[in-house]
N, C-alpha and C positions, 0 to 999 in steps of 0.2 A: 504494500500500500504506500503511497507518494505523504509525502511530508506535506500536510495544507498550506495553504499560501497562509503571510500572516496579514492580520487583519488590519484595519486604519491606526489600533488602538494598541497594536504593541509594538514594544520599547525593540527597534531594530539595532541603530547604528547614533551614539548618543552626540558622534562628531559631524556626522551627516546633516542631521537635525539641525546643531552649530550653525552647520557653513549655513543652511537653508535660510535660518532666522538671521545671519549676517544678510546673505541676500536682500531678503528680503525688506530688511531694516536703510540697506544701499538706495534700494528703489524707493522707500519713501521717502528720503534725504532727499533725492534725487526729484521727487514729482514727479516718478514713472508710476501715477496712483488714477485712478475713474471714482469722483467723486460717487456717494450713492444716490444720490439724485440726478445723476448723469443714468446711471445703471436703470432705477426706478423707471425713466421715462421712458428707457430701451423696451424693458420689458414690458411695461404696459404699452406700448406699441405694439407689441406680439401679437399677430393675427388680425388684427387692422387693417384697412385698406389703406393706409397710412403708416404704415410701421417702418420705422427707423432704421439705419442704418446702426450697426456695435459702435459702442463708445470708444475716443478713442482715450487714449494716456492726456492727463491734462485737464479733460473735460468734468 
């Protein structure tokens, strides 16, 4: 029998995680972020005859 995959919620690689959260942390320095009212609008656009184009970085 095959080893399961692991799930969202377990503890893999705790320097992985690190660099991720460094990442992560660069991008918002940075204003590589989609406000959620940029996002909000996107999505209620969804299925509209009017629906938006993805948000992009910035907005």
């Amino acid at each position: 029998m095959s080893k399961p995959e692991p799930s969202l919620f377990d503890q893999i690689d705790d320097d992985a995680e690190a660099a991720a959260d460094a990442r992560a942390d660069a991008d918002i320095a940075a204003g590589r972020t989609i406000s959620h009212e940029a996002m909000k609008r996107w999505l209620l656009s969804w299925g509209t005859p009017d629906e938006s184009p993805a948000p992009k970085c910035g907005e």
